[in-house]
gemmi code that builds the backbone of each chain (N, CA, C; Angstrom):
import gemmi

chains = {
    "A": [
        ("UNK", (-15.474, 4.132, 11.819), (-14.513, 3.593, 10.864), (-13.905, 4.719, 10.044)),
        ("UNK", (-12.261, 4.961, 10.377), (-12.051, 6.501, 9.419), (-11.178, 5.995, 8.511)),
        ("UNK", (-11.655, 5.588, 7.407), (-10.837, 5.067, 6.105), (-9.588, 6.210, 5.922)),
        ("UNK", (-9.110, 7.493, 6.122), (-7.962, 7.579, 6.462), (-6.809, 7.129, 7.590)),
        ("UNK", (-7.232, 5.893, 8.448), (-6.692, 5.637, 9.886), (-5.293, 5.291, 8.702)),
        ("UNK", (-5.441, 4.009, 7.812), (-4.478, 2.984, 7.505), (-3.245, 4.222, 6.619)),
        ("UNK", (-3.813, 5.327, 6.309), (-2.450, 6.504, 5.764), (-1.661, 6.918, 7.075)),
        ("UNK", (-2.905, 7.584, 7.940), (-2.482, 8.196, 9.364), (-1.046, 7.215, 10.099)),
        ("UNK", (-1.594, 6.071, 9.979), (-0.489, 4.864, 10.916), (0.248, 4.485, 9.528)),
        ("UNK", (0.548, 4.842, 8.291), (1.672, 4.756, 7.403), (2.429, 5.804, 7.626)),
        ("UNK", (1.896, 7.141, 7.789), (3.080, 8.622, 8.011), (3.781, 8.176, 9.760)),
        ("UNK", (3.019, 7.990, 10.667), (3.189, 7.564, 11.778), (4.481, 6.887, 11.358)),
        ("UNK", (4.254, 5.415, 10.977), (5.264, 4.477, 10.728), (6.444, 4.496, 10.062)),
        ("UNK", (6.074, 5.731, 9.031), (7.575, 6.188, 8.231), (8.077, 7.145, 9.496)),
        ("UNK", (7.711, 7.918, 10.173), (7.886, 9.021, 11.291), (8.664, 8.401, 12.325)),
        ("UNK", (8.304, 7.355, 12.464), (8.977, 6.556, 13.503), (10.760, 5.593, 13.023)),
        ("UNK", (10.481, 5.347, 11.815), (11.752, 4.669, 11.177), (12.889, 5.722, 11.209)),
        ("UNK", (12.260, 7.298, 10.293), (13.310, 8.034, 10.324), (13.985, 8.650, 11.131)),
        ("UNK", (13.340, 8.386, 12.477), (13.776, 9.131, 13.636), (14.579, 7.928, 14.711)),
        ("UNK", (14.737, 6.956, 13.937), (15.191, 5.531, 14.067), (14.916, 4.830, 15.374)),
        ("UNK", (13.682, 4.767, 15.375), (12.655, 4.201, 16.218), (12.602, 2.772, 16.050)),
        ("UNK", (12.790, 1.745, 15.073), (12.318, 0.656, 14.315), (11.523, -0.191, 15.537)),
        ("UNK", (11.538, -0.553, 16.861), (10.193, -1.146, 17.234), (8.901, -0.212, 16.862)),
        ("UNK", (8.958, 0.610, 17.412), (7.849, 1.248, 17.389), (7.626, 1.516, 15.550)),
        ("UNK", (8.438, 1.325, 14.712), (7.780, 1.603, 13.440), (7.235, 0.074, 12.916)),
        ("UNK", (8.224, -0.655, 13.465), (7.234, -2.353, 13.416), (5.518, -2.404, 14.595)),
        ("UNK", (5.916, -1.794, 15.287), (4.803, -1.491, 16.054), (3.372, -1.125, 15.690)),
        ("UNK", (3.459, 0.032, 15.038), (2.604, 0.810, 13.871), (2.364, 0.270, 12.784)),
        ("UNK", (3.188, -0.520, 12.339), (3.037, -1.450, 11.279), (1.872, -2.770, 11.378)),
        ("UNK", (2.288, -3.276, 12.828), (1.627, -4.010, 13.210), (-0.107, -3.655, 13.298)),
        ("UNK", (-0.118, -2.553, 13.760), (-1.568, -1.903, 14.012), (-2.166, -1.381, 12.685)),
        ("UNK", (-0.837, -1.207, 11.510), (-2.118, -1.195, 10.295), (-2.594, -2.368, 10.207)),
        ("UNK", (-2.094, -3.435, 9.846), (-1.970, -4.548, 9.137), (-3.298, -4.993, 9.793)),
        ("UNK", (-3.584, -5.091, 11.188), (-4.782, -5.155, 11.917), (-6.493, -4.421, 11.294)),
        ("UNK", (-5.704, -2.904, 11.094), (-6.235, -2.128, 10.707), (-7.474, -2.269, 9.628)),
        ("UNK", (-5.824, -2.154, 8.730), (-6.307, -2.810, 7.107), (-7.755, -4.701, 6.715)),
        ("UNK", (-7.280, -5.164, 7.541), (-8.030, -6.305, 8.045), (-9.436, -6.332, 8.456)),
        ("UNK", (-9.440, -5.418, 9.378), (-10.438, -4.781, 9.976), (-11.474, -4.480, 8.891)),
        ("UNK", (-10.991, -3.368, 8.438), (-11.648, -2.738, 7.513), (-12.051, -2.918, 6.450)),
        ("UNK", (-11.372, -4.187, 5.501), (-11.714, -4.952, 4.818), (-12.957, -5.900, 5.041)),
        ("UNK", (-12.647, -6.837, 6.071), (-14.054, -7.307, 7.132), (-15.298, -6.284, 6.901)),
        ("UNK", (-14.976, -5.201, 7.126), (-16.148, -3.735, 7.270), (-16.789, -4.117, 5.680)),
        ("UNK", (-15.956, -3.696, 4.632), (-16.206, -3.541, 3.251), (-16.731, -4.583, 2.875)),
        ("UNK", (-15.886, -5.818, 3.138), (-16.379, -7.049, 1.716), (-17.747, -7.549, 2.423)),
        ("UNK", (-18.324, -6.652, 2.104), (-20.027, -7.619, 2.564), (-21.032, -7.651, 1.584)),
        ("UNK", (-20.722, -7.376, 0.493), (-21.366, -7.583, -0.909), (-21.255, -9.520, -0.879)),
        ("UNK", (-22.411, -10.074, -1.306), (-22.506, -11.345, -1.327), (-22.227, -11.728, -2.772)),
        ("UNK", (-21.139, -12.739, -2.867), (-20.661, -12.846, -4.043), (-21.504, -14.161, -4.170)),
        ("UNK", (-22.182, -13.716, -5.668), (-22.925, -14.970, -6.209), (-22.030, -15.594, -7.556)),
        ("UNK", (-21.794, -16.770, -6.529), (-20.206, -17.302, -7.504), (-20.204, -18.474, -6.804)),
        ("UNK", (-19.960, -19.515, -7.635), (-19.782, -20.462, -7.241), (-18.411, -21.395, -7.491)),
        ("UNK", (-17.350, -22.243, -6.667), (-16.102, -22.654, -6.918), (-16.051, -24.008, -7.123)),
    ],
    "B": [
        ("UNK", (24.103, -4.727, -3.838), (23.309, -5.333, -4.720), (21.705, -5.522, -3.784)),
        ("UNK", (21.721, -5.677, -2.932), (20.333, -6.135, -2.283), (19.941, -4.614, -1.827)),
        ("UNK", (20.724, -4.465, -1.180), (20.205, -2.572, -1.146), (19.502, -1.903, -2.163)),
        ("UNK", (20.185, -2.055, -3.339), (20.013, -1.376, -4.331), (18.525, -2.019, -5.188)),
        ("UNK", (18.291, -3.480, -4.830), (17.390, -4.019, -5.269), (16.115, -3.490, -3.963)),
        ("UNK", (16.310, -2.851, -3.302), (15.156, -2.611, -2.078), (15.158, -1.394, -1.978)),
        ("UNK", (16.024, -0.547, -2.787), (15.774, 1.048, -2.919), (14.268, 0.817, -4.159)),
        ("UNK", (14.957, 0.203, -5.032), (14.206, -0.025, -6.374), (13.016, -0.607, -6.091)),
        ("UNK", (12.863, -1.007, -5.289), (11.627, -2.133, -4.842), (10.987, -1.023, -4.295)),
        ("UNK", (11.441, -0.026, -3.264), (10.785, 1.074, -2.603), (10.617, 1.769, -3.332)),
        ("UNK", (11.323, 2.306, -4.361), (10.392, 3.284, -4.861), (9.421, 2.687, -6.183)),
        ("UNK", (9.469, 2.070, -6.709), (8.192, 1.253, -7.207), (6.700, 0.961, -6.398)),
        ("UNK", (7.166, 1.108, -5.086), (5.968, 1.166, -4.206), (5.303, 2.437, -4.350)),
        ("UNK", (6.289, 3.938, -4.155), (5.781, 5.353, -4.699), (5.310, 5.709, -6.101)),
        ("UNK", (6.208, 4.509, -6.954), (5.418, 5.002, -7.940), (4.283, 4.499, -8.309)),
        ("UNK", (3.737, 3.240, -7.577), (2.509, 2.613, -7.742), (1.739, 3.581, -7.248)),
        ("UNK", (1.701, 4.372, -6.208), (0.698, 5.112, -5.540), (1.083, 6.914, -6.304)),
        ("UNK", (1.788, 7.034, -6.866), (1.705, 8.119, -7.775), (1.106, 8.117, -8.714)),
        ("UNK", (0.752, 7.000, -9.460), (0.134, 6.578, -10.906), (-1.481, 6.685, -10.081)),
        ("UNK", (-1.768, 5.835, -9.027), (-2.917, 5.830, -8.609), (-3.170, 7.257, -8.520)),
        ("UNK", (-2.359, 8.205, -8.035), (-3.023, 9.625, -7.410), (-3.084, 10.575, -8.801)),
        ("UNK", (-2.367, 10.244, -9.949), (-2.636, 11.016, -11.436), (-3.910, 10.706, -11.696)),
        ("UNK", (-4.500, 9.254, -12.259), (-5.757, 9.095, -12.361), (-6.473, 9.785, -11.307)),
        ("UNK", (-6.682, 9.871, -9.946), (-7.480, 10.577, -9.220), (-7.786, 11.988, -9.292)),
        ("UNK", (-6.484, 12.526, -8.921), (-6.061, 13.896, -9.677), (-6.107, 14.408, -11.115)),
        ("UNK", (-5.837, 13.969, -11.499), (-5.396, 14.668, -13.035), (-6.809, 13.703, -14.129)),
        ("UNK", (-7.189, 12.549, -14.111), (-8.479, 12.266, -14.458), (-9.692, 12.208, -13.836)),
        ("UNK", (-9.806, 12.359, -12.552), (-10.839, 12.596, -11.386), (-11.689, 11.234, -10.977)),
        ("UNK", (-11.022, 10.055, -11.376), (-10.989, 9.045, -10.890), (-10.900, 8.486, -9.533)),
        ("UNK", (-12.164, 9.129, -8.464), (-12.599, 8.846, -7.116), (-11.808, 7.649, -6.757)),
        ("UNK", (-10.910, 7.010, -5.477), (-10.919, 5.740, -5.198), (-12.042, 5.289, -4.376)),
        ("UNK", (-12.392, 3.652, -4.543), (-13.364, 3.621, -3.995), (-12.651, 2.988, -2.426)),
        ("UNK", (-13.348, 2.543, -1.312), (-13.049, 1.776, -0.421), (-12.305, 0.848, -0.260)),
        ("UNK", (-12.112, -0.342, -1.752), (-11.501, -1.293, -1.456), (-10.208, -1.051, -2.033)),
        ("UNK", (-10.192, 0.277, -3.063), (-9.236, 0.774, -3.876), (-8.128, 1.346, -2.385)),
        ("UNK", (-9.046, 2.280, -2.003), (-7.774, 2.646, -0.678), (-6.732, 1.603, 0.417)),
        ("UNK", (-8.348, 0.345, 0.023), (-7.421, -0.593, 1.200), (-5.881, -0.781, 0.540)),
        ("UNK", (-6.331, -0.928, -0.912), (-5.194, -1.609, -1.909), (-3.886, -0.937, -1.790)),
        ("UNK", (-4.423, 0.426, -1.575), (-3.208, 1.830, -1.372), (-2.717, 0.895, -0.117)),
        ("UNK", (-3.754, 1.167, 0.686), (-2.702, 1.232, 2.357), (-2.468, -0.381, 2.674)),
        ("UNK", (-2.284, -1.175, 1.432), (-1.415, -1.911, 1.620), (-0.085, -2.112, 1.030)),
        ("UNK", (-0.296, -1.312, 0.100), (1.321, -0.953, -0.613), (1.686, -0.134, 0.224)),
        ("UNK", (1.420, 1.137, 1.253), (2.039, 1.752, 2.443), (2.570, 0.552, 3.178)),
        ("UNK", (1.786, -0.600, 3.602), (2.333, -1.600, 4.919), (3.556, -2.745, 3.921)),
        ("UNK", (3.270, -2.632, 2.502), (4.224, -3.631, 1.996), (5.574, -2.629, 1.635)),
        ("UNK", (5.588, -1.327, 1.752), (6.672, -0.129, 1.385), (7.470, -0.226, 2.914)),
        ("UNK", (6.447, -0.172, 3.906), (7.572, -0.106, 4.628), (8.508, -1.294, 5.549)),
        ("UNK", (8.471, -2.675, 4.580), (9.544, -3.588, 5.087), (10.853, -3.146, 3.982)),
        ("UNK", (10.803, -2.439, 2.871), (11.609, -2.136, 2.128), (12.425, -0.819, 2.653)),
        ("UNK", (11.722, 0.138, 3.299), (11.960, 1.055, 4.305), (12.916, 1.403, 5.735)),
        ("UNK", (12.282, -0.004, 6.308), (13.493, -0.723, 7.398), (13.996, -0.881, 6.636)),
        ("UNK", (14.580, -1.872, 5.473), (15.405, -2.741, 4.900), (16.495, -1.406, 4.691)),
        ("UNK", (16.195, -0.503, 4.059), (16.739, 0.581, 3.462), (17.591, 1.653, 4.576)),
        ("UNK", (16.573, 1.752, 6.126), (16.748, 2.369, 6.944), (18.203, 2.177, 8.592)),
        ("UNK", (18.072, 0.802, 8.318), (18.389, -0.376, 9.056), (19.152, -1.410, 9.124)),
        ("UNK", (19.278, -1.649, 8.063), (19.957, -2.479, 7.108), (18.902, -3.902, 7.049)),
        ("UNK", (19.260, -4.961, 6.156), (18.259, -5.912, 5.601), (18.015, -6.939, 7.052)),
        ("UNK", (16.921, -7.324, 6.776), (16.545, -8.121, 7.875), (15.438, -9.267, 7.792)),
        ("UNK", (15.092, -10.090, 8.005), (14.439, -11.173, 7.727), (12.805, -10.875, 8.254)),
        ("UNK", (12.649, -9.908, 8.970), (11.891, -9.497, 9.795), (10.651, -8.512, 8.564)),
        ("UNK", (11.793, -7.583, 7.807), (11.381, -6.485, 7.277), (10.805, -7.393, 5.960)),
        ("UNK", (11.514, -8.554, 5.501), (11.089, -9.181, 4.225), (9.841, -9.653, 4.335)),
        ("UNK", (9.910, -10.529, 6.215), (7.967, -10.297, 6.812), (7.457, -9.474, 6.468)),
        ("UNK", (8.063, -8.510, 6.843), (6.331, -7.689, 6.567), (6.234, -7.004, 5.213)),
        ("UNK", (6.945, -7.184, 4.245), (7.058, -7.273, 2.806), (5.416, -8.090, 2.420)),
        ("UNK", (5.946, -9.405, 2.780), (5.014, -10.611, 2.208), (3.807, -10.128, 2.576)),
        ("UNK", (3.608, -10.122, 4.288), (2.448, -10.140, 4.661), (1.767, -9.358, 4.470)),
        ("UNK", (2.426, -7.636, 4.273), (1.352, -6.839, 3.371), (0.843, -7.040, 1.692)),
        ("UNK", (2.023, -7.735, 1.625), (1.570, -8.320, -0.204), (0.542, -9.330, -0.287)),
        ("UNK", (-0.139, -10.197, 0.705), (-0.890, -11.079, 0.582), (-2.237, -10.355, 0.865)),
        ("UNK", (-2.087, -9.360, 2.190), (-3.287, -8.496, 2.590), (-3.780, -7.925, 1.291)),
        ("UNK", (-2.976, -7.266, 0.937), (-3.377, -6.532, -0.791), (-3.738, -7.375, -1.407)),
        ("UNK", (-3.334, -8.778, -1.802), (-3.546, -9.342, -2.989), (-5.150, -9.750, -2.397)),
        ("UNK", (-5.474, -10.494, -1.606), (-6.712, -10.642, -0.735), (-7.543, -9.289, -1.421)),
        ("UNK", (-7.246, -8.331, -0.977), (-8.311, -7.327, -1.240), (-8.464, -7.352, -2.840)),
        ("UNK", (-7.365, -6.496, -3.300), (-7.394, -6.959, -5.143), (-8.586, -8.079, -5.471)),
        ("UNK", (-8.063, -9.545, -4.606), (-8.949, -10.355, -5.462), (-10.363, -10.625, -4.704)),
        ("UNK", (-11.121, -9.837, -3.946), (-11.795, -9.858, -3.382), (-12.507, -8.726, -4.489)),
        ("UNK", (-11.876, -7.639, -4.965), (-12.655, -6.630, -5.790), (-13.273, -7.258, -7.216)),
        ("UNK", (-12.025, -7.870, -7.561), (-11.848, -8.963, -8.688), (-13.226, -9.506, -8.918)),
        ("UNK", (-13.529, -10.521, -8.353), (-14.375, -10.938, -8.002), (-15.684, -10.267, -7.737)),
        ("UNK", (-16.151, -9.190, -7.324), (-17.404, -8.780, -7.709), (-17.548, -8.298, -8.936)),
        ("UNK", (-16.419, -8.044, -9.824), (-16.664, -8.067, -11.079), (-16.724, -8.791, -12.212)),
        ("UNK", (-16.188, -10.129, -11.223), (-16.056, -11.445, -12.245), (-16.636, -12.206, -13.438)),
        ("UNK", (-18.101, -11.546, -13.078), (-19.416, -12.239, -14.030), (-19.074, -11.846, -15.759)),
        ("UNK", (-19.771, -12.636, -16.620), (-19.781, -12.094, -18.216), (-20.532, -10.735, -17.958)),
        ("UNK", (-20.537, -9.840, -18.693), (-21.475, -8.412, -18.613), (-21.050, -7.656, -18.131)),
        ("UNK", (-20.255, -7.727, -16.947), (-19.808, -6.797, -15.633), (-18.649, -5.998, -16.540)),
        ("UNK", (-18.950, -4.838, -16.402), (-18.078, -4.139, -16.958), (-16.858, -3.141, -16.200)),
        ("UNK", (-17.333, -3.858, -14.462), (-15.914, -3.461, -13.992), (-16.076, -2.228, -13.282)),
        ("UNK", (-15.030, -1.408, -12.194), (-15.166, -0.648, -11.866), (-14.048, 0.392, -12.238)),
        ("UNK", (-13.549, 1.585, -12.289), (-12.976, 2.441, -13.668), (-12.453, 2.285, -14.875)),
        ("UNK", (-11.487, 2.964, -15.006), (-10.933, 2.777, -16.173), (-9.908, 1.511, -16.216)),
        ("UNK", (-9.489, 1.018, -17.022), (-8.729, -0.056, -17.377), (-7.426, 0.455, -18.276)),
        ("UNK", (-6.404, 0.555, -17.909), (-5.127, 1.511, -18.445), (-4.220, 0.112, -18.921)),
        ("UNK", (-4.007, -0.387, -20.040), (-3.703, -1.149, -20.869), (-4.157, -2.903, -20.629)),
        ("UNK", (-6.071, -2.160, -20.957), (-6.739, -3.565, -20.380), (-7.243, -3.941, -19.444)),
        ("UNK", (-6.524, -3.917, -18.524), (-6.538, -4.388, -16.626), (-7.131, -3.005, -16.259)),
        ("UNK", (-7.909, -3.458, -15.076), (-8.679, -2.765, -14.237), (-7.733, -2.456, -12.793)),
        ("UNK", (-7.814, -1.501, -12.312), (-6.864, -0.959, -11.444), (-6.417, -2.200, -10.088)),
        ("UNK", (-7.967, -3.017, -9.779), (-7.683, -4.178, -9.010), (-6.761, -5.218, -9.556)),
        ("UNK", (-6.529, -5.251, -10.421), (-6.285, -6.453, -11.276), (-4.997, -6.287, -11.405)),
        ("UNK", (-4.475, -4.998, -11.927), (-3.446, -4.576, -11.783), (-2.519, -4.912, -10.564)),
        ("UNK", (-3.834, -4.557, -9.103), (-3.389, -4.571, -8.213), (-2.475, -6.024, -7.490)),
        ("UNK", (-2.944, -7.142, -7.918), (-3.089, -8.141, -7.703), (-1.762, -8.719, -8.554)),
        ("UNK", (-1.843, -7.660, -9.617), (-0.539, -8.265, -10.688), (0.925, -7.881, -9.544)),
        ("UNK", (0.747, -6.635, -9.144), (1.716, -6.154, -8.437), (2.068, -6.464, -7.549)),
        ("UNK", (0.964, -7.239, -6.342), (0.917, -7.754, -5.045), (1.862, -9.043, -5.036)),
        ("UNK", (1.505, -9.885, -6.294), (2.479, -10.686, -6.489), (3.515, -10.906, -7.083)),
        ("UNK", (3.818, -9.698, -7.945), (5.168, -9.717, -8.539), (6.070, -9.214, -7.243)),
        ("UNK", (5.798, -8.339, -6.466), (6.173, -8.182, -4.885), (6.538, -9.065, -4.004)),
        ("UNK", (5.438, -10.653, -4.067), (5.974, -11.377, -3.547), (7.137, -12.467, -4.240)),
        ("UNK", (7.196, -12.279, -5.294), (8.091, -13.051, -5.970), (9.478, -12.330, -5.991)),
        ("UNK", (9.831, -11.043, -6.638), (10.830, -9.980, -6.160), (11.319, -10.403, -4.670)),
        ("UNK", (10.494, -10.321, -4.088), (10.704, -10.305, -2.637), (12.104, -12.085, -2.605)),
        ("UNK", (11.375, -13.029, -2.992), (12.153, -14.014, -2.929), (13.306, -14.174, -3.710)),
        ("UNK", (13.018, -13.312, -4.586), (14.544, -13.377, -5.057), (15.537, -12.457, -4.247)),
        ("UNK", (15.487, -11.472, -3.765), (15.989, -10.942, -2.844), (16.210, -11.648, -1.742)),
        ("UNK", (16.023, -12.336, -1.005), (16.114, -13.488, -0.078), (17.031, -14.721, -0.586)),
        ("UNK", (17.173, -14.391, -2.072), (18.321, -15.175, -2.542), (19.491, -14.582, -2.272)),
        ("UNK", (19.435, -13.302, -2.468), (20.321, -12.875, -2.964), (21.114, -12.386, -1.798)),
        ("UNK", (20.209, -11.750, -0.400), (20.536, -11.577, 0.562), (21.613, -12.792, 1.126)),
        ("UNK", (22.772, -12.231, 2.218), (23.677, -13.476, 2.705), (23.490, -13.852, 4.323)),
        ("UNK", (22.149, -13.123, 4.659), (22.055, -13.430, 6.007), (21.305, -12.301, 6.502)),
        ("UNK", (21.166, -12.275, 8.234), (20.645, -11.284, 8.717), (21.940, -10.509, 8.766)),
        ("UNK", (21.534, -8.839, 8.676), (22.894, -8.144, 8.856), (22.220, -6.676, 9.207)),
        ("UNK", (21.237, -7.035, 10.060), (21.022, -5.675, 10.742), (21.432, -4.648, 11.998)),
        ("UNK", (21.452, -3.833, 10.808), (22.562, -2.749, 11.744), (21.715, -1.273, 12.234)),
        ("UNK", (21.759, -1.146, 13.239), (20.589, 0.350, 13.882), (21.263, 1.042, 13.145)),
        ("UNK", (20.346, 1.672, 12.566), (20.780, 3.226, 11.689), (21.880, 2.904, 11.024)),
        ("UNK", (21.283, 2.130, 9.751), (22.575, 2.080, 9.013), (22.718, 3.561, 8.274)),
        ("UNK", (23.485, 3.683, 7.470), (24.180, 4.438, 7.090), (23.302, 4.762, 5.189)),
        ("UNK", (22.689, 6.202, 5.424), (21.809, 6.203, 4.314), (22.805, 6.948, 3.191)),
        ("UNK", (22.526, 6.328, 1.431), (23.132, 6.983, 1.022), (22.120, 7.461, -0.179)),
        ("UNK", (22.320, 8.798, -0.859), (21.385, 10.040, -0.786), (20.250, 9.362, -1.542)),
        ("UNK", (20.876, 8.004, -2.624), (19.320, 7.644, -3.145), (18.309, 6.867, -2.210)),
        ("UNK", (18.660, 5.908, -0.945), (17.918, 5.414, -0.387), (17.117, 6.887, 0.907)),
        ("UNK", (17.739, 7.754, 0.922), (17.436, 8.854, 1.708), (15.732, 9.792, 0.818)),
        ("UNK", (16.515, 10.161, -0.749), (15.473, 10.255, -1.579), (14.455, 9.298, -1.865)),
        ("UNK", (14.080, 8.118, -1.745), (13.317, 7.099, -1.944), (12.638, 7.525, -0.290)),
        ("UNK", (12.773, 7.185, 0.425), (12.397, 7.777, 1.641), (11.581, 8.783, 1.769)),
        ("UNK", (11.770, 10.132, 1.430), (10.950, 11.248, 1.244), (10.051, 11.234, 0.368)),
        ("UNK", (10.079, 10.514, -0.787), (9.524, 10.790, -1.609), (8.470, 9.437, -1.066)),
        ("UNK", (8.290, 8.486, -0.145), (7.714, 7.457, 0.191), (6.629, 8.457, 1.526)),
        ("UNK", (7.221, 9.434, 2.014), (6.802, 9.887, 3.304), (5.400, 10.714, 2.381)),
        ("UNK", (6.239, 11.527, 1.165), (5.211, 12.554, 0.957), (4.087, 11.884, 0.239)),
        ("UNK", (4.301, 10.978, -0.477), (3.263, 9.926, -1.627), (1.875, 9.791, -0.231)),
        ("UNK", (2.869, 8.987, 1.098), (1.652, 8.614, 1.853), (0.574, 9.564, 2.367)),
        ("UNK", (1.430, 10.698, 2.642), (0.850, 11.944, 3.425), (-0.399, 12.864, 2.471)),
        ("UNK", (0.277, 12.694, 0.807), (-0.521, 13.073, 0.363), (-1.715, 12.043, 0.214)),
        ("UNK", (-1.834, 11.207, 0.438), (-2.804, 9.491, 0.455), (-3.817, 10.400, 1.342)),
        ("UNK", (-3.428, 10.477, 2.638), (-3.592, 10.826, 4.339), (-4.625, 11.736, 3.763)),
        ("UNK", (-4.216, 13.397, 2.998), (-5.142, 14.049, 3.252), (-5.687, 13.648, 1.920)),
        ("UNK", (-5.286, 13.448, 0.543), (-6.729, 13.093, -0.395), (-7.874, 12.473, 0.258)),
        ("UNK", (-7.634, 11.125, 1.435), (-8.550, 10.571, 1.719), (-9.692, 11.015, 2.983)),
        ("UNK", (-8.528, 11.726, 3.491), (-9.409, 12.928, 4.578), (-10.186, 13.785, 3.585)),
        ("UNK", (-10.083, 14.573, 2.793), (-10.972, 15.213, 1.850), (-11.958, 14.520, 1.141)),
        ("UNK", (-11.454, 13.591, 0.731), (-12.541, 12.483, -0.159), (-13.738, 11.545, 0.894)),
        ("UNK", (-13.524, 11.353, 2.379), (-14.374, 10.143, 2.690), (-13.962, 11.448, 3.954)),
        ("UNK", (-14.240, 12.227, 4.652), (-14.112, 12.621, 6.222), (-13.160, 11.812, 7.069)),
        ("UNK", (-14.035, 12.356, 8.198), (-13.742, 11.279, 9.132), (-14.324, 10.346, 9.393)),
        ("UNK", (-14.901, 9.310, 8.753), (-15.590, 8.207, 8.348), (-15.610, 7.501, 6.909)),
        ("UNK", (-16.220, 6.417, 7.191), (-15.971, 5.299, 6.214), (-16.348, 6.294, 4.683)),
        ("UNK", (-16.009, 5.720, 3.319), (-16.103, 6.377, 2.533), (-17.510, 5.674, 1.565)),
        ("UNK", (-18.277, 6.662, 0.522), (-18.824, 5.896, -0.467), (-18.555, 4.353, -0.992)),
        ("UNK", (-19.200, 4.091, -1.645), (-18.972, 2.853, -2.276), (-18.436, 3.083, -3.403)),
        ("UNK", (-18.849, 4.240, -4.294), (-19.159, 4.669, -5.750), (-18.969, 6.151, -5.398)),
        ("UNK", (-18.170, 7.062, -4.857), (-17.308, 8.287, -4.779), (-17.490, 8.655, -5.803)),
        ("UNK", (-18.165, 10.177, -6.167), (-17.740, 11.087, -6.973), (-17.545, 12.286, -7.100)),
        ("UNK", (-17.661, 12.559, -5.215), (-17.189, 14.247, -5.109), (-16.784, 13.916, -3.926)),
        ("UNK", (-15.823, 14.773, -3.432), (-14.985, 14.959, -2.214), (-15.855, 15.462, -1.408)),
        ("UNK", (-16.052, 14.887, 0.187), (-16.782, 14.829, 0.909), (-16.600, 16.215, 1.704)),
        ("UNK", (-15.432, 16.359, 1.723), (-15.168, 17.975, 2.783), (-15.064, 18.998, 1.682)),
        ("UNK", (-14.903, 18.864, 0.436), (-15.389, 20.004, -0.778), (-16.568, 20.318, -1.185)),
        ("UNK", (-17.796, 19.586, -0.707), (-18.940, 20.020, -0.744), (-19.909, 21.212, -0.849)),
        ("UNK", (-20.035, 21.858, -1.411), (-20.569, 23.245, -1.200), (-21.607, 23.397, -0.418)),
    ],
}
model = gemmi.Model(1)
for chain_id, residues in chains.items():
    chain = gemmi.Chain(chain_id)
    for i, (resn, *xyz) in enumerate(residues, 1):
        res = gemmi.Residue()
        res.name, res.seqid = resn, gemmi.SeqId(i, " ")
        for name, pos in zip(("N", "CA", "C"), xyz):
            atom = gemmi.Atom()
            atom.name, atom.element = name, gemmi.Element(name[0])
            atom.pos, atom.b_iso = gemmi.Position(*pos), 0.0
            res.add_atom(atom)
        chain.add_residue(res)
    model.add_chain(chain)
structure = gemmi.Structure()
structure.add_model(model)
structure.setup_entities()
């Protein structure tokens, strides 16, 4: 898990717009958003003692 | 007018993650794990404003506006929440009150609300390949590329190449 991936695929994704790529920067976009998800899943595993 | 409201929208995204990188930098205020997610979702909610800016506006780019604003707000209130209890005194500093999640969460959704008014204001799809940049949406741009890049390596220095602390307080590849 390399908690720099979700910057890596943001420079990627700006890299790709300015060179006016736009699938492929929706592309990359797509694979943070996954990413970010992912990795969140990884993190939130602290058991919240809380009740709704 | 909508341009100009999505230059402004973009760079409010840089300056959210500039304010984050002063406290880090300049007060030594470690981010923690869920703090970065929060970053690299203002990167995924910066760049539907990016197309918008790059491209011209598109219904597509206002997607992925939202959907990184909800990912963030999710995390925000996921941090929120382990601090929720009476006693809990939270995780850093609190810069007029609010705790940097909280903040986060304020922003995630003023993003999504901005966002809809822009969708008012917008008159349709009107995307055009390579629209035509003019020097402030060009500057908002660079200054969006370098904010992230510098993200890229603080967090390569701070956590390796692997997952980071929970509770960060020295940079992992500065180690002596």
């Amino acid at each position: 898990m390399v908690m720099a991936l979700p910057f890596l695929l943001g420079v990627i994704a700006i890299i790709c717009a300015m060179v006016t790529q736009r699938r492929a920067a929706i592309g990359v976009w797509v694979l943070l958003v996954i990413v970010l998800l992912a990795w969140l899943r990884y993190h939130a595993t602290d058991p919240l003692d809380l009740s709704f | 007018m909508a341009r100009l409201l999505n230059i402004l929208g973009f760079a409010g995204v840089s300056l959210v993650l500039l304010v984050a990188f002063f406290y880090q930098l300049v007060l030594g205020e470690l981010p923690c794990p869920l703090c970065l997610l929060q970053r690299g979702a203002f990167v995924a909610l910066g760049m539907g404003f990016l197309l918008n800016i790059r491209f011209g506006s598109s219904t597509a780019h206002y997607g992925i506006v939202l959907i990184s604003a909800v990912i963030g707000a999710a995390t925000s209130s996921r941090q929120m929440l382990l601090h929720f209890k009476p006693g809990d005194t939270g995780f850093g500093s609190a810069p007029l009150g609010l705790h940097f999640y909280t903040w986060g969460l304020v922003a995630f959704m003023a993003y999504v609300v901005y966002t809809g008014i822009l969708l008012f204001i917008e008159t349709g799809d009107r995307r055009e390949e390579n629209a035509i940049q003019d020097g402030l949406g060009r500057a908002a741009l660079w200054l969006f590329l370098l904010v992230v890049a510098g993200n890229l390596v603080s967090t390569l220095l701070e956590c390796g190449v692997g997952p980071c602390a929970d509770n960060p307080t020295t940079y992992f590849w500065l180690q002596g």
